[in-house]
C-alpha positions as CSV (number, residue, x, y, z in Angstrom):
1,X,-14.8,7.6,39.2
2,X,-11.6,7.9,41.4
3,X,-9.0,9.8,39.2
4,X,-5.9,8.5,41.2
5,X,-7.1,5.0,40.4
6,X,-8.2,5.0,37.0
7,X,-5.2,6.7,36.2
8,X,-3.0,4.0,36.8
9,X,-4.4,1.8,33.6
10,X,-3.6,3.0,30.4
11,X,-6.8,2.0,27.5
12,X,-4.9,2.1,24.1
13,X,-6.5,2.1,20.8
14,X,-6.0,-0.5,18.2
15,X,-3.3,1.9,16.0
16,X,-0.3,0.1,16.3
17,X,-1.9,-3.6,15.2
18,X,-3.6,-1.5,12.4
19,X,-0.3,0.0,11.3
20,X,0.7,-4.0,11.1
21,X,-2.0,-5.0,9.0
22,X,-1.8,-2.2,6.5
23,X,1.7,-2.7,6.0
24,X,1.4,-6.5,5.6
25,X,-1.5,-5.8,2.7
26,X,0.9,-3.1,1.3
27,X,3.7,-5.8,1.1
28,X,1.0,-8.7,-0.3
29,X,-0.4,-5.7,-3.0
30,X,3.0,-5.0,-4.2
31,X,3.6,-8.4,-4.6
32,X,0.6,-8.9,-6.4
33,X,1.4,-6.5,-8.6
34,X,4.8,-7.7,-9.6
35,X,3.1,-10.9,-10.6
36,X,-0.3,-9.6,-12.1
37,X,0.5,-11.5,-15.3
38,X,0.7,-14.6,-13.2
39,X,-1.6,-14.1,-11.3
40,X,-4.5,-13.4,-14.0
41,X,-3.6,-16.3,-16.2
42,X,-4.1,-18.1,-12.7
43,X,-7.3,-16.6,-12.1
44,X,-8.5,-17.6,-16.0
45,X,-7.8,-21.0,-15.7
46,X,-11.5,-21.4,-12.9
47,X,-13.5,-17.7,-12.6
48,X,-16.0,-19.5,-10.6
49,X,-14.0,-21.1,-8.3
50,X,-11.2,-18.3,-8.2
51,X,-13.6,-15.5,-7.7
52,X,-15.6,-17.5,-5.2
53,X,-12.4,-17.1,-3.1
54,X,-11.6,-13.8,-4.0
55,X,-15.2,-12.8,-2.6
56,X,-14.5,-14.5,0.6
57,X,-10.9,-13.2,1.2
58,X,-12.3,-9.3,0.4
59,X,-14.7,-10.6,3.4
60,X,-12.6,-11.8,5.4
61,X,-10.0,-8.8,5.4
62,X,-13.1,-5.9,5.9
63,X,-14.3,-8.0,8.5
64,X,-10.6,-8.3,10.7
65,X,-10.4,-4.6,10.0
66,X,-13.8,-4.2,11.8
67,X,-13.1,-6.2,14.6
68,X,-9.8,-4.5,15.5
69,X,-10.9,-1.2,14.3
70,X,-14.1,-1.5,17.3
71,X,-11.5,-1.6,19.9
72,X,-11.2,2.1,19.6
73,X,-14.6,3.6,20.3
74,X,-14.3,0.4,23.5
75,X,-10.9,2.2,24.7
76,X,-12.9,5.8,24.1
77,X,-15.5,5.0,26.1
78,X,-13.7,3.3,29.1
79,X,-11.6,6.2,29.6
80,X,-14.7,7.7,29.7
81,X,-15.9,5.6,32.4
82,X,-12.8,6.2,34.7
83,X,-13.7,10.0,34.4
84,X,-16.8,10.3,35.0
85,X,-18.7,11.3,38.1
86,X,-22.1,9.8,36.8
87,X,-22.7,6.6,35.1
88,X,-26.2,7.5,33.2
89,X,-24.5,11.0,31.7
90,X,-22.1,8.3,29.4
91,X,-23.0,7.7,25.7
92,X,-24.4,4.2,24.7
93,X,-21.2,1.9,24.9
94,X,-20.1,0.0,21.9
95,X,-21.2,-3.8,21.1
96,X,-17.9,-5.2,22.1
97,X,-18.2,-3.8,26.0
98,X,-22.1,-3.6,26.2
99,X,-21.9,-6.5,29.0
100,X,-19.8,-5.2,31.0
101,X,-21.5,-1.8,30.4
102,X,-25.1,-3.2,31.5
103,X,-23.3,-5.1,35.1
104,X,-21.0,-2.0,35.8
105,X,-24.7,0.5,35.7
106,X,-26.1,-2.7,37.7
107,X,-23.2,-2.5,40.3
108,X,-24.4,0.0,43.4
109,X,-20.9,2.1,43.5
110,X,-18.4,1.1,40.5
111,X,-15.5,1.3,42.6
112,X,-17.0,-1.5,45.2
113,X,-17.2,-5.0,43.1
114,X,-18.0,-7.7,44.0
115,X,-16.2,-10.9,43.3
116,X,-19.0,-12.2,41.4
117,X,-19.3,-9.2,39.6
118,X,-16.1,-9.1,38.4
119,X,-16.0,-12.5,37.3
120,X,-19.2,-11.8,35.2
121,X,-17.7,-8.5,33.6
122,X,-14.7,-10.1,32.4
123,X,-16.1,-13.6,31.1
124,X,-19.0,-11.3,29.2
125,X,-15.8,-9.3,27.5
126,X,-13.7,-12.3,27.0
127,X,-17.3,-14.1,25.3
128,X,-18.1,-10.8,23.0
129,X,-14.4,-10.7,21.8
130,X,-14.3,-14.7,21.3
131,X,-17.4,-14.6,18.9
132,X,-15.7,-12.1,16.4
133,X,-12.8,-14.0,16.5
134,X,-14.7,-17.1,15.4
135,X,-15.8,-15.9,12.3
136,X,-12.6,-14.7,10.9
137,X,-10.9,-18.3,11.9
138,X,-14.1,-19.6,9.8
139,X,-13.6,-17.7,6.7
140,X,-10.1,-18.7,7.0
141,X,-10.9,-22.1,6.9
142,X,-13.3,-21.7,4.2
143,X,-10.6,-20.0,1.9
144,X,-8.5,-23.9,2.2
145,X,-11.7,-25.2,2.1
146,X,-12.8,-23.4,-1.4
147,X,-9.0,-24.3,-2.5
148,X,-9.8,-27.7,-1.9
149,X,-12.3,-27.6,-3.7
150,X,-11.0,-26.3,-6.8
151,X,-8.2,-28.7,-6.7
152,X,-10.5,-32.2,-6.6
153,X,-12.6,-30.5,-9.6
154,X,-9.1,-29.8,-11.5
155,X,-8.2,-33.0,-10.6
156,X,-11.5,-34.8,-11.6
157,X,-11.1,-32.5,-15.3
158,X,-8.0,-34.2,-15.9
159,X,-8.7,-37.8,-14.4
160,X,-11.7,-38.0,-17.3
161,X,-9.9,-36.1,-20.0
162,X,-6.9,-37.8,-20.1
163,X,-9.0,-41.1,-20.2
164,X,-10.7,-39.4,-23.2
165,X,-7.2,-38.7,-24.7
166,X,-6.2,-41.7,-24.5
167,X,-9.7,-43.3,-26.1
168,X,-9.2,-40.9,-28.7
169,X,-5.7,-42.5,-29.6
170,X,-6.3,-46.1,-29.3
171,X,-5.7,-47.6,-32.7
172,X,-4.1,-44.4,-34.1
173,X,-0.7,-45.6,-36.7
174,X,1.6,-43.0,-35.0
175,X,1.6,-40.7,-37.9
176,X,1.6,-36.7,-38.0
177,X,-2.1,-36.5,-37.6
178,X,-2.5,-38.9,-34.7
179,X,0.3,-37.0,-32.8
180,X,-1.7,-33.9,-33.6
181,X,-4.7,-35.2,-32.1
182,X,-2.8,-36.3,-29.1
183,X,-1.5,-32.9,-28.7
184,X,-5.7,-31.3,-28.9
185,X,-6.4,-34.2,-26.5
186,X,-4.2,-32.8,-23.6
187,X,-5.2,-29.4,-23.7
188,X,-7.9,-30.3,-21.4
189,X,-5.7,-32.3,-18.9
190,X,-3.3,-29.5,-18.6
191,X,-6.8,-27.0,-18.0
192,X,-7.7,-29.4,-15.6
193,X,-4.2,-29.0,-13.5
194,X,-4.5,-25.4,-14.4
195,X,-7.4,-25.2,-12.3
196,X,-6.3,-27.2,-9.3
197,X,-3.0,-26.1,-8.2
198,X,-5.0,-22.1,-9.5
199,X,-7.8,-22.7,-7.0
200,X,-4.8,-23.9,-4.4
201,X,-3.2,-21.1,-4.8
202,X,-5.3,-18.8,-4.4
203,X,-7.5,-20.7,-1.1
204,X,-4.2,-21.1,0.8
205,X,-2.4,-18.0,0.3
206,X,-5.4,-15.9,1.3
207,X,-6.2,-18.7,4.0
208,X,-2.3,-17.1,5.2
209,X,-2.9,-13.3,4.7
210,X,-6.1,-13.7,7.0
211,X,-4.4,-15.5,9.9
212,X,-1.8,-12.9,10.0
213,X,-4.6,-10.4,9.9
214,X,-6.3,-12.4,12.6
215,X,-3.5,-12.8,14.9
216,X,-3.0,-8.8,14.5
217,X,-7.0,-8.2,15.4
218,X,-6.5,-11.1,18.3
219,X,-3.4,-9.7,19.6
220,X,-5.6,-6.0,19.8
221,X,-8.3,-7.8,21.8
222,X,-6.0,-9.3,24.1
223,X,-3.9,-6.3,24.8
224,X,-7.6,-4.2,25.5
225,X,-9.1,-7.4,27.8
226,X,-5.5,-7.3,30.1
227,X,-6.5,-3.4,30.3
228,X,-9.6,-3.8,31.7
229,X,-8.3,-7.2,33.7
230,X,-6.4,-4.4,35.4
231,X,-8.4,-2.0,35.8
232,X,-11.6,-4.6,37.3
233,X,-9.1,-5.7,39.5
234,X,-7.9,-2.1,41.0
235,X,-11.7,-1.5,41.3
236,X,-11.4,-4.6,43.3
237,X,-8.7,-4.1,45.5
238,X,-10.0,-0.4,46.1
239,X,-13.7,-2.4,47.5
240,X,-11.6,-4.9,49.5
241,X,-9.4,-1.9,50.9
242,X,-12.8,0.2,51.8
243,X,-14.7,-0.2,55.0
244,X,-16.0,-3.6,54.2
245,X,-12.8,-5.3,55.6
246,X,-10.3,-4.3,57.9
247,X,-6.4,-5.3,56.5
248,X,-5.9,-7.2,58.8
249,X,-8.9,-9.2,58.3
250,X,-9.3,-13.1,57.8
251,X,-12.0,-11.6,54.6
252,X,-9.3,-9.5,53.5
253,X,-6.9,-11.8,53.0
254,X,-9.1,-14.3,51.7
255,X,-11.0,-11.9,49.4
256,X,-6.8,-11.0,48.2
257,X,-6.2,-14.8,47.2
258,X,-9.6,-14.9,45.7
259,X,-9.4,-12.7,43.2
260,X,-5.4,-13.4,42.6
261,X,-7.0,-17.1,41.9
262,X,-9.5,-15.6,39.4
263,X,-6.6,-13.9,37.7
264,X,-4.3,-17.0,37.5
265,X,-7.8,-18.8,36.0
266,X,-9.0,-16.1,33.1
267,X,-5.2,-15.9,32.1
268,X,-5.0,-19.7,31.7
269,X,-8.3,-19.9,29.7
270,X,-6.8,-17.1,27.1
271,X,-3.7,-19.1,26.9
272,X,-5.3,-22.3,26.4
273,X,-8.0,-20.6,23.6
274,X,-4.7,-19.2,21.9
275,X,-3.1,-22.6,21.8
276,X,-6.4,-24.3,20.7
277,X,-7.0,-21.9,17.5
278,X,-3.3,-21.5,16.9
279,X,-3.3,-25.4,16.7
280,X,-6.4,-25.8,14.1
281,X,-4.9,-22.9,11.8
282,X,-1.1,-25.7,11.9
283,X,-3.4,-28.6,11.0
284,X,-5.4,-26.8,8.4
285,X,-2.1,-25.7,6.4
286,X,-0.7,-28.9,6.9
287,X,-3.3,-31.0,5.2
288,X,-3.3,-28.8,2.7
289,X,0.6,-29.1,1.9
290,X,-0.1,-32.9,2.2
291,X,-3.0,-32.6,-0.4
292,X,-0.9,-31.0,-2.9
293,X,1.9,-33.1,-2.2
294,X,-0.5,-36.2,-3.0
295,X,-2.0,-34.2,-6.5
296,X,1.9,-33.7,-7.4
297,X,2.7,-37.3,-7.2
298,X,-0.2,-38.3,-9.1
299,X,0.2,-36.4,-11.7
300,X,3.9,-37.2,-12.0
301,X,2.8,-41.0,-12.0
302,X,0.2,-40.0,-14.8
303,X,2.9,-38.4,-17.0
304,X,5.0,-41.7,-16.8
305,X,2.3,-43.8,-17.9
C-alpha cells in the first residue's frame, strides 16, 4: 500500500461510543438501585411476563455491545491493509469487512479501482453493518411488544375479576362482612393493574435503554463506513490520477463526476435508512404512550362506576 495515501484516513476504534454506553448503563444501574424496592415489588406483581423481558433486554444490551465492540478488530485490520506490501500475508478479516476483504484480494492492484468495484465494496459494508443493526431495532421492538403484552393480560385479570367482585356482592345488605368481602374481592383487580402498568414499565423503559445503546453502536458504524468511504475513494482518485487517464482527459473528468455522484448517492441512502429507523423507534413509543393513556382512562372510568 501507498504510505502517503493511506495516511491521510484516520480508522478509529469504537472507544469513545463505548465510553457512552457504559456510562449511560452506570447512570440506569444507579438508578435502579435507588429504586430496588420499587422496582422488585414491580417485578413480583408478573415473573413470567417481567422476566421474559428482562431476558430479552440482557440480549439486547450484550448484543449492541458486540456489534460496536467488532468495529475494533475491522479498524485493526484496515490499518493493516494500508500498510501492507502484500495482500495474502494479512490475517483473516473480521465478519463485518469480509466483503470488501474478498473484492479488495479480487482487485488486480488495490490502489487502481474500478468504479464498479468501489461501488460493490462499500454497498457489501454498508449491507453487513445494516443486518446487525436490524436485530437490535428488533429486540427493541420486541421489549414494547412483550410490555404490551403484559399490559392486555393485566388488563384482562382485572376486566374478569372485578366482574367477579361485583357478582360476589350482588344482594349483599351493606353490613361489615359484605364490605369485607368487597375489600378480598379487589385484591385481584388491583393484581391485575399491578401487572399491566409492571409489564409497561419494564417493556418500554428497556425498549429506551436499547435505542440509546443502538444509536451509540449506529453512530460507531457510521463514523467507521465514512472512514473507508474515504479511504475507497483516495484509492480511486490515486487510479484515475495513474496512467489510465491523462488530467486533462474527457475520462478523467468524467470518471471525477462519477464517483463524486456515487458519493452524493451512498450518503443519501445512510441518511434516508437513519430517518427510516429513527422514524419506527417515534411511532413505537408513541403507541405505546397512547396505550397507556387509553388503560388509564379505563380504569379511571371503572373506579367511578
Amino acid at each position: 500500500m501507498n504510505q502517503a495515501n493511506s495516511s491521510k484516513i484516520r480508522f478509529t476504534g469504537p472507544g469513545q461510543y463505548l465510553a457512552w454506553m457504559l456510562g449511560f448503563l452506570g447512570l440506569v444501574g444507579a438508578l435502579l438501585y435507588a429504586l430496588q424496592d420499587t422496582i422488585l415489588q414491580a417485578f413480583e406483581s408478573n415473573r413470567a411476563i417481567n422476566g421474559l423481558i428482562i431476558v430479552v433486554f440482557v440480549v439486547a444490551v450484550l448484543y449492541t455491545f458486540r456489534q460496536t465492540l467488532a468495529i475494533g478488530p475491522a479498524a485493526r485490520w484496515v490499518r493493516r491493509l494500508t500498510a501492507a506490501d502484500d495482500f495474502s500475508l494479512l490475517h483473516r478479516p473480521p465478519g463485518l469487512i469480509a466483503p470488501m476483504a474478498v473484492l479488495l484480494s479480487e482487485t488486480p492492484g488495490h490502489l487502481k479501482l474500478s468504479s464498479a468495484s468501489t461501488r460493490s465494496i462499500l454497498d457489501a459494508v454498508s449491507s453487513r453493518m445494516a443486518e446487525s443493526g436490524e436485530i437490535t431495532r428488533y429486540l427493541g421492538r420486541l421489549l414494547v411488544f412483550l410490555g404490551l403484552l403484559g399490559t392486555f393480560w393485566g388488563l384482562l385479570q382485572t376486566v374478569s375479576s372485578v366482574g367477579a367482585a361485583v357478582s360476589a356482592l350482588s344482594g349483599s345488605t351493606g353490613g361489615e362482612e359484605d364490605i369485607l368481602k368487597l375489600m378480598q374481592a379487589l385484591e385481584e383487580p388491583i393484581k391485575g393493574m399491578g401487572t399491566a402498568f409492571s409489564s409497561s414499565l419494564f417493556g418500554l423503559a428497556g425498549s429506551l435503554v436499547i435505542g440509546f445503546l443502538d444509536l451509540q453502536a449506529g453512530q460507531s458504524q457510521n463514523r467507521f463506513f465514512n472512514e473507508i468511504e474515504d479511504w475507497i475513494a483516495t484509492i480511486s482518485r490515486v487510479a484515475i490520477a495513474g496512467k489510465e487517464a491523462d488530467p486533462g482527459s474527457p475520462a478523467y473528468t468524467s470518471a471525477l463526476l462519477e464517483q463524486a455522484a456515487e458519493n452524493i448517492s451512498a450518503l443519501e441512502k445512510v441518511i434516508r435508512q437513519s430517518e427510516e429507523h429513527r422514524a419506527v423507534g417515534i411511532e413505537a413509543v408513541r403507541e405505546e404512550i397512547k396505550i397507556l393513556t387509553k388503560t388509564m382512562i379505563t380504569l379511571s372510568r371503572g373506579e367511578h362506576l
